[in-house]
N, C-alpha and C positions, 0 to 999 in steps of 0.2 A: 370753394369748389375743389374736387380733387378729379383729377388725371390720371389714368391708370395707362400705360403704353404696351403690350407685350410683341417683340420680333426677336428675330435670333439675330441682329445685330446692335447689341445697345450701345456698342460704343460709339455707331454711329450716332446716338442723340444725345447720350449724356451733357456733352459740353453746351449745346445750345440753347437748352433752358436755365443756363447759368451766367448770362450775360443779358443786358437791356431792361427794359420795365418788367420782362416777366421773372429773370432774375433776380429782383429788386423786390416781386409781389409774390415770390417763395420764402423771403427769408422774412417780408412781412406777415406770410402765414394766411396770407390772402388766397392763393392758389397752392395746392399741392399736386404736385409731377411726379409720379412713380413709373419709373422704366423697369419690364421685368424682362429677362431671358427666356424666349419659349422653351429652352434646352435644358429648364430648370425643373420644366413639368413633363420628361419624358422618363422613362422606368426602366428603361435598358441602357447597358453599360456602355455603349456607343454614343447614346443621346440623341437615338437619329429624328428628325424631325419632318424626313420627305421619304418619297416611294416617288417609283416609277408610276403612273396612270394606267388604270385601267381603262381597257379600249387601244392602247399603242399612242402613240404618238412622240415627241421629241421631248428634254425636259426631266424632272419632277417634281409633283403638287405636294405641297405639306398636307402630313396629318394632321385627321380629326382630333385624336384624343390629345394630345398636348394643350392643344388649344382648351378642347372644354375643362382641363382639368387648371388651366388657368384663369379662366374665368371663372369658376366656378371657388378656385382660393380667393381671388380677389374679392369674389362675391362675398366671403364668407369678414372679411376687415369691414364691411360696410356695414352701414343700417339704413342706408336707403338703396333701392332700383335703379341699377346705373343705366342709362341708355349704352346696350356695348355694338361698336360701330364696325365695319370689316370695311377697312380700306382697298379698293379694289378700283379695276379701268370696267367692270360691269354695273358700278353702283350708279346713283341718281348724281347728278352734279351736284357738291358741294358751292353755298351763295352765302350770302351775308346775313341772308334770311333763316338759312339754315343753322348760322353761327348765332345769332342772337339767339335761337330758339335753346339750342343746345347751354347756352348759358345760364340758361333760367335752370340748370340742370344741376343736383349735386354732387352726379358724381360720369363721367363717361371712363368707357373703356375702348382702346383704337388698338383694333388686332391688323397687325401690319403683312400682308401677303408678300411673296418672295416667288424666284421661280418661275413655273407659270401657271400657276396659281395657289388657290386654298380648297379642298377638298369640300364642295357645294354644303354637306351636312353639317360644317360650320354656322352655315348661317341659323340655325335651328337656335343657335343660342344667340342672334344677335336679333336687335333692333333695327338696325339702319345697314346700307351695304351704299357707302361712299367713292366717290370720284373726284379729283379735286380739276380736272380739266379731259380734252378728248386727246391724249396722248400717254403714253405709257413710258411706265419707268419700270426702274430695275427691281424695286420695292415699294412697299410702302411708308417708310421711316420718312423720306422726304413730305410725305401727304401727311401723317402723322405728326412733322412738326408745324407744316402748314395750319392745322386744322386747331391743332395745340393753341397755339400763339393766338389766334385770328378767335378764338372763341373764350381763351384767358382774360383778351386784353379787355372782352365787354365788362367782364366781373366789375364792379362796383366796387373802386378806390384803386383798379392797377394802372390802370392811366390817370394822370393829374386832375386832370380837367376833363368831364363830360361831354363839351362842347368838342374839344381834340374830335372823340368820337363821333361826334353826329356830324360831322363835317369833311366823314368822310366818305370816299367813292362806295357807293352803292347803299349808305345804311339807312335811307328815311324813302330813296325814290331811285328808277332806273338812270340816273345819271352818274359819269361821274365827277372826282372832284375838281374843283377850279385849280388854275396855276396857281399856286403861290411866290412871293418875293421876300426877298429879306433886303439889308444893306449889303452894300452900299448902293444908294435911289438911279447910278449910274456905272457900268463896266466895260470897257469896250466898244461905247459908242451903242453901248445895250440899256433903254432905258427902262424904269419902273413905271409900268404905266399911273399917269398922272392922278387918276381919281384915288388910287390908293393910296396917294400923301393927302388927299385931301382932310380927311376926319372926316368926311361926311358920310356916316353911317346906312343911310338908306341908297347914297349912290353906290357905294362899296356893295353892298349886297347887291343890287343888281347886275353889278358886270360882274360880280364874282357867277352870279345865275347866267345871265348871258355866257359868260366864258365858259362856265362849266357845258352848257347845253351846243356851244359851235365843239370843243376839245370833245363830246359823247361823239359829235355829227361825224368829227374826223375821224374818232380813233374806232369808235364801238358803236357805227349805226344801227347794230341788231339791237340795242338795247331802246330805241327809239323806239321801231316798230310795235304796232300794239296789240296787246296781247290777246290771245284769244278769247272768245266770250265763253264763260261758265257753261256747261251743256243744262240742259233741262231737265229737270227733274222728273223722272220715271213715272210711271201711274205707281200710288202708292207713298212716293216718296215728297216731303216739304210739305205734308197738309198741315192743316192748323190742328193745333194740338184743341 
C-alpha cells in the first residue's frame, strides 16, 4: 500500500512514521508514506498557499490550484486510482470501518486542510472528505497521522499477529476492547482477575465479552444503542432482477 500525505507542514510528520510497527512495515516495504510539501506545487515566487475568502470573513482558505496540481503529480507515479481523501471538521466521521475499507486500497492520498479551511473546489478531485472526531484542530496533519497509522496497521504482515487486530476496539462489532493484564498476577493489593490464570479458554473469552460489553456500558453507551433500520426502498428500487 502506499500513502501519499500533502500539507504545508511536513515537518510536522516526517518523524512519526518512523518509529513503531509502521516504522518497521516502511523499511519492510510493506507500506509506503510519502509526505509532500503543498508549497512545492505553487508557481509563484512567494509560494503562497492561501488568500483571504471571498465573501469577508476572519482568517485565510488555501488555494485550489496547489492542491490539484498535487494530486494530479502524485496521480501521475501511480498506476492505480487512489481514493484522495480531504481531511476536514465538515467531512463524514472517520471508524474502523472506514479503515479497513480504505485498506483494501492501494494507494490513498490525505490532503491536510489549514486555516480555516480548503477552498470547497478542492473536493472536485477527491473522493472522500474525512473527520476524525467533532472537534477541531489547527490542521489536519494530526488527522492525517491518525488515519495513516490506523489504516496501515490493517495491511497484511504490519502487525505480527492478526489476531492483535481482530481484538481490537471496534474492528468485528460496536464494542469495545476488554481490559487486558500482564504480570506481575498481583501490585498493590491490585489483583489479576482470577479466570485469567486459569488456561481455561472458553471461560477467558467470556469475561473478556462480558468485560468488554460492561467497559462499552461505562465508557461508550452510544455505541450500544441500536442502530437505525435501513429506510425502504423507493418504488422502482430492490426489484428482482
Amino acid at each position: 500500500m502506499r500513502i501519499d500525505i500533502v500539507t504545508i507542514f511536513p515537518q510536522m510528520l516526517t518523524g512519526f512514521f518512523d518509529a513503531g510497527v509502521i516504522g518497521a512495515a516502511r523499511q519492510a516495504g510493506l507500506v509506503q508514506i510519502h509526505i509532500h510539501d503543498l508549497r512545492d506545487f505553487t508557481t509563484d515566487r512567494h509560494r503562497q498557499v492561501d488568500d483571504r475568502p471571498y465573501g469577508g470573513g476572519p482568517g485565510m482558505v488555501l488555494k485550489p490550484e496547489p492542491f490539484f496540481r498535487a494530486v494530479e503529480s502524485i496521480k501521475n507515479q501511480l498506476s492505480v486510482a487512489p481514493r484522495v481523501i480531504l481531511l476536514s471538521a465538515q467531512g463524514k466521521l472517520f471508524t474502523q470501518q472506514i479503515a479497513k475499507e480504505l485498506a483494501q486500497e492501494r494507494a490513498i492520498i490525505l490532503l491536510c486542510g489549514r486555516y480555516e479551511g480548503v477552498d470547497e473546489r478542492v473536493l472536485h478531485i477527491c473522493t472522500d472528505e474525512l473527520s476524525i472526531g467533532d472537534y477541531v484542530l489547527s490542521g489536519g496533519e494530526a488527522a492525517a497521522a491518525v488515519i495513516a497509522e490506523c489504516v496501515a496497521r490493517l495491511v497484511p504482515g504490519v502487525v505480527g499477529k492478526q489476531e492483535s487486530i481482530e481484538h481490537d476496539s471496534f474492528y468485528n462489532e460496536r464494542l469495545l476492547g476488554p481490559p487486558q493484564y500482564t504480570r506481575p498476577p498481583e501490585f498493590r493489593g491490585l489483583r489479576v482477575p482470577e479466570v485469567l490464570l486459569t488456561g481455561d479458554h472458553q471461560k477467558i473469552e467470556e469475561f473478556r465479552r462480558r468485560a468488554a460489553l460492561e467497559k462499552t456500558l461505562k465508557n461508550r453507551p452510544d455505541l450500544l444503542t441500536p442502530l437505525p433500520p435501513a429506510p425502504l426502498p423507493s418504488e422502482g428500487e430492490g426489484g428482482k432482477g
